[in-house]
N, C-alpha and C positions, 0 to 999 in steps of 0.2 A: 530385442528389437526396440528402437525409439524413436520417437517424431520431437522434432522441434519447429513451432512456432513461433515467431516472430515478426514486427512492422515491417512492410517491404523497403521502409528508408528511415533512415534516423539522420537529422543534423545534429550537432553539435557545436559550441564555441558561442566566445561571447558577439553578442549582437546579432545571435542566429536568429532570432522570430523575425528579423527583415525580410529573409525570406521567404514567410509563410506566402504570401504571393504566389511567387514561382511554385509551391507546391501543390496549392488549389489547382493551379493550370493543368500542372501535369497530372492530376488527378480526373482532369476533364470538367473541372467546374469553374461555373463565375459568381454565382451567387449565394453567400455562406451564411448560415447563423453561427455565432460564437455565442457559444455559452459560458460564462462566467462567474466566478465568483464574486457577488457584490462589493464588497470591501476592496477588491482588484479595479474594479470600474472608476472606483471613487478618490478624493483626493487623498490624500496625496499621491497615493500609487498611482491614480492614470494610466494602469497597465492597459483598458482600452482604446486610449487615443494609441500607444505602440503600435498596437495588432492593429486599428484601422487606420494609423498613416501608412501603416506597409501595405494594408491589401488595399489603398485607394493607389500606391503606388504604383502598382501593378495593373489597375482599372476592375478592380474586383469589388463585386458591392455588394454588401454587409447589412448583416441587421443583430442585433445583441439582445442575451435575453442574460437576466442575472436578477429575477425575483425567485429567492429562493433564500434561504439558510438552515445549517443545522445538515442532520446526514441525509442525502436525496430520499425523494416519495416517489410514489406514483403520482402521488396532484403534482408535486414537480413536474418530474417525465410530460404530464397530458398538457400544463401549462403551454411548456419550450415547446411543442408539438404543435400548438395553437398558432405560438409566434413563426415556427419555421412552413406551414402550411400558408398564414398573412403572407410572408415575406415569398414563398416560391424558391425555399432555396433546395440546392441542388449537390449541398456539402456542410459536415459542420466542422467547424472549429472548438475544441475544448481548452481553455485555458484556467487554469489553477490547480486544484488539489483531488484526493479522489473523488471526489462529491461531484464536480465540475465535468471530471470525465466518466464517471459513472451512467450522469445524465446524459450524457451525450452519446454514449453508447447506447444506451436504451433507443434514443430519441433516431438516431442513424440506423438503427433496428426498425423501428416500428414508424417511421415515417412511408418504410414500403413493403411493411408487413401490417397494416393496420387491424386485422383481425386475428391475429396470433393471440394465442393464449401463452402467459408468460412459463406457464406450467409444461410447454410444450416446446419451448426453443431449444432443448438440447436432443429434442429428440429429432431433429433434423442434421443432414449431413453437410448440409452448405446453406446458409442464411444470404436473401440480398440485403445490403445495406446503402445507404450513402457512403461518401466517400468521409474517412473520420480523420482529422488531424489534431494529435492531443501534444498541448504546450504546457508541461508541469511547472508550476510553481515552486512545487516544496520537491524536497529529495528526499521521498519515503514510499509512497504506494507501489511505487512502479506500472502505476496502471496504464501507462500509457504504451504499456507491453503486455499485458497481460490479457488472455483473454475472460474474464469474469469480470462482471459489474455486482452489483451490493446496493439494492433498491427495497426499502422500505413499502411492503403496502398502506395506502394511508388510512382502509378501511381498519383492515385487522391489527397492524401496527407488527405483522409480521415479515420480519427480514428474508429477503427474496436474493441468493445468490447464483443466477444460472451460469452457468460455463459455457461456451463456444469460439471456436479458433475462430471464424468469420467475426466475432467483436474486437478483433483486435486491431486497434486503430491500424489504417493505411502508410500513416506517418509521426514519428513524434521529432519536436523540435526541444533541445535542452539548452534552453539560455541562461549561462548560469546569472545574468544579470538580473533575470526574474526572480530569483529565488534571494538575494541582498537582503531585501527587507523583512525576512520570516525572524520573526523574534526569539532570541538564544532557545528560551524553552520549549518550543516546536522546532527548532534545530534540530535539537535532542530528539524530542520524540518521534520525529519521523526519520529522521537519521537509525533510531537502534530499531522501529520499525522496518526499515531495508536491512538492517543487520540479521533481525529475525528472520526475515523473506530468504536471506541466503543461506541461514544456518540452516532453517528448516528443510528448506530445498536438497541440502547437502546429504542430510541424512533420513530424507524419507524415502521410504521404502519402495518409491515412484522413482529416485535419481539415476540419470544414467552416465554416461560418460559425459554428454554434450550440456547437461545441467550442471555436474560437477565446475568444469572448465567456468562456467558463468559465474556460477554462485561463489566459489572460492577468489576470484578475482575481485569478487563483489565484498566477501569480507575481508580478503586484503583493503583492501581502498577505505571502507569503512573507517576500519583500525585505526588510517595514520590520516584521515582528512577528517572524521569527525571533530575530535578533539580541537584541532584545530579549526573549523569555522564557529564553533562553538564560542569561541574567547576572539575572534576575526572574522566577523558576518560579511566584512568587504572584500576576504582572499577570496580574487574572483577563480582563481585557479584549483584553489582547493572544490570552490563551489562546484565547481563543472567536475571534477573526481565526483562528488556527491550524487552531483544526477546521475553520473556515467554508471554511478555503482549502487543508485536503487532501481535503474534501467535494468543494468547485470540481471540484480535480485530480482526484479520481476522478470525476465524473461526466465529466469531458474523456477520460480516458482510456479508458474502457468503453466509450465512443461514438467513438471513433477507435482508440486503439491506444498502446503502448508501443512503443521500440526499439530499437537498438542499447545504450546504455547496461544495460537491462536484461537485455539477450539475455545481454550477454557479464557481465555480477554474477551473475548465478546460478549459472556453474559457478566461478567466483571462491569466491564465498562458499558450495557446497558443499564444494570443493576445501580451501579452510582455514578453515572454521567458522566466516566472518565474518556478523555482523549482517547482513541482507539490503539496511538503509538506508546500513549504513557502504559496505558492498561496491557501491553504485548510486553513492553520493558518491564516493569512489575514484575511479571511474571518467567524470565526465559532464565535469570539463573537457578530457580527451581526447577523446572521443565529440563535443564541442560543436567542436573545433577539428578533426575530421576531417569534418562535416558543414556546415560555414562555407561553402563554395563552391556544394554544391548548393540552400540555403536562407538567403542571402545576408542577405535582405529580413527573412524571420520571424527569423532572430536576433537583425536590428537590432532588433526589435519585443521582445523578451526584455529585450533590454541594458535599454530604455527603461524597460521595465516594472519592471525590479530597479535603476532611478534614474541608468542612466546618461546625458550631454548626448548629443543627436542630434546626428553631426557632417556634415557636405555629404556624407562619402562614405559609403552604408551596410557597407562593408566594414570601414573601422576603427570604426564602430558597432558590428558584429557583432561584432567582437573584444575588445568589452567584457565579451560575454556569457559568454567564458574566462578574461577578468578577474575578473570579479564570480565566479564561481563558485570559483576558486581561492583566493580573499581567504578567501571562506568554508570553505573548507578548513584557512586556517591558523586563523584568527577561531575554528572551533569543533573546532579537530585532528583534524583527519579525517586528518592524514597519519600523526599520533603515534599513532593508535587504529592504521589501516593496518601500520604494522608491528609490533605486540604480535602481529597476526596470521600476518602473511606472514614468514617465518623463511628464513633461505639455503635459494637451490633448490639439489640437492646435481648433478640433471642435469635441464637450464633445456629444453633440446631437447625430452624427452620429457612435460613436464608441459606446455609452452606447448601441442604438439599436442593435448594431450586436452581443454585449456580452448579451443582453438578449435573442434573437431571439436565438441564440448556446446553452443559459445556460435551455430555456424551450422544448428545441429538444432533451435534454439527458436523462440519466437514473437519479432517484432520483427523481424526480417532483411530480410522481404520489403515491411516497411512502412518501410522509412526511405529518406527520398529520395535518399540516394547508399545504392548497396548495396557494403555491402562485401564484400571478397574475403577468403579467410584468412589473405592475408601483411597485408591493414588491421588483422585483428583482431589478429593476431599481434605490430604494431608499435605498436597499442594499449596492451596487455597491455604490453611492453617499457616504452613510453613511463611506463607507472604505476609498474612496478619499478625502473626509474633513479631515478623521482622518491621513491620508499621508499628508494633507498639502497642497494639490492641488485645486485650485479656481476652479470650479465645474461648471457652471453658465446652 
């Protein structure tokens, strides 16, 4: 048995945020905060003059909040809480990356659950919210499908990921013209971050038929439009593939799961302040070539789908799938990016332990069809630092 989740309406096409208007309406609202990515607000981008000529288009009236940077808080969260209780409004708008809708999920949560403990929201069967309409920026999180947000506490500094179908935005709008401006190298990184949202999706242990059908279409699309916005940030057609297919990915992964790959980038990329897409890319063709034996089949199914020939045996099939994703590695320097980050470990012992001990404490571990152990994760980790170039010992 399987449930799927997903937004009850997705637009699409370029010059689609004109009509965020018309959807606030039909949502039952007139007065929105949009929450934003600073740098989105600001010049040149003026992504908020867009959103508020369309919603004054429409007679909707807006208020913006975008003091924020870096991965959301909870001081975030309580800040936009502040401005959306000032303002009266009655819907949010999320516009840019996951940070942007992260907040905004929280904030459409607990605008009408003010005394929820955040420790408690999954343990409810139906959450009210505001009405949430999330407009990505970038073509990577997929959050504007997904039901999980990723909110920092700002006391503890510990990372808060609750899950719930009710946070998933009401609507998302994918304008590929939003996403023009994302520079080649966050291309990449959030581009092979939806490529991991599908792969992962595909073969966790959670997949079922109606994730498969997503996720695979999601790395078909990958395959043959990343490359290309990468060296073309203005093929607006490829651009909308992009979103279409980190939408794909996250609806595949919300409805099954994330794994290994992910588990162990998060304490990666808290550890040295790596991109959270770089930090995922780093890592997936190790992860893909440690979980080759127990998901033989769905690999070869990957390979295929990122255009490699079916060969009679699906084991060197499979092994295309560590191909193909290492190409892209070099193709869009994932490994040159990787080490501007990771600098000599001065003692390799005592940091591998801490990045495994974090990476077997997260979500993912128990969903991926081979489980690994900590000396897996451990020669994981190793295997990515020989390949950065870094004496290991």
């Amino acid at each position: 048995m399987a449930t799927l989740s997903l937004p009850h309406q997705i637009k699409t096409g370029i010059g689609s945020v004109k009509q965020i208007g018309e959807v606030v309406k039909a949502n039952g609202a007139s007065r929105v905060l949009v929450i934003m990515d600073s740098f989105l607000a600001q010049s040149p981008l003026n992504i908020s003059e867009k959103v508020g000529d369309a919603l004054k288009q429409d007679g909707i009236d807006f208020a913006l909040f975008s003091d924020y940077a870096g991965e959301p808080t909870t001081a975030h969260v309580n800040k936009a809480l502040d401005t959306l209780q000032d303002f009266n409004a009655d819907c949010v708008i999320a516009v840019g990356g996951g940070s942007a809708i992260d907040i905004s999920k929280a904030v459409s949560l607990f605008a009408l659950n003010p005394e929820m403990a955040w420790d408690k929201i999954t343990l409810h069967s139906r959450l009210n919210c505001l009405p949430l309409i999330a407009v990505p920026t970038t073509a990577g999180t997929g959050s504007e499908a997904t039901k999980v947000m990723v909110i920092t506490n700002a006391e503890t500094d510990y990372k808060m990921n609750p899950g719930h179908h009710s946070l998933i935005p009401d609507a998302a709008i994918l304008d590929p013209e939003l996403t023009v401006s994302l520079p080649e190298n966050f291309t990449a990184f959030t581009g092979l971050d939806a490529l991991t949202h599908a792969i992962e999706a595909y073969v966790s242990n959670k997949a079922s038929r109606m994730t498969d059908l997503y996720a695979l279409k999601a790395i078909q699309m990958i395959g043959k439009s990343l490359p290309v916005v990468y060296e073309n940030s203005a093929d607006l057609k490829e651009r909308e593939n992009m979103l279409l297919a980190s939408c794909y990915a996250g609806i595949a992964f919300s409805n099954s799961s994330t794994n290994l790959a992910h588990a162990a980038a998060r304490p990666l990329g808290a550890r040295f302040h790596i991109p959270h897409g770089l930090s995922v890319a780093l890592l997936l063709p190790f992860v893909i070539r440690f979980g080759l034996e127990s998901a033989e089949d769905r690999y070869a199914d990957i390979a295929i789908a990122l255009g490699a020939d079916a060969d009679s045996s699906s084991i060197h099939t499979s092994e295309a799938a560590v191909e193909i994703t290492e190409v892209f590695n070099r193709q869009f320097k994932i490994w040159e990016a990787g080490e501007n980050f990771i600098k000599k470990i001065d003692d390799w012992d005592h940091e591998v332990k801490l990045l495994v001990n974090d990476a077997l404490s997260g979500n993912g571990i128990q969903t991926n069809r081979r489980k690994p152990t900590a000396k897996d994760i451990e020669d994981i980790y190793q295997s990515l630092f020989h390949r950065l170039g870094e004496k290991v010992v």
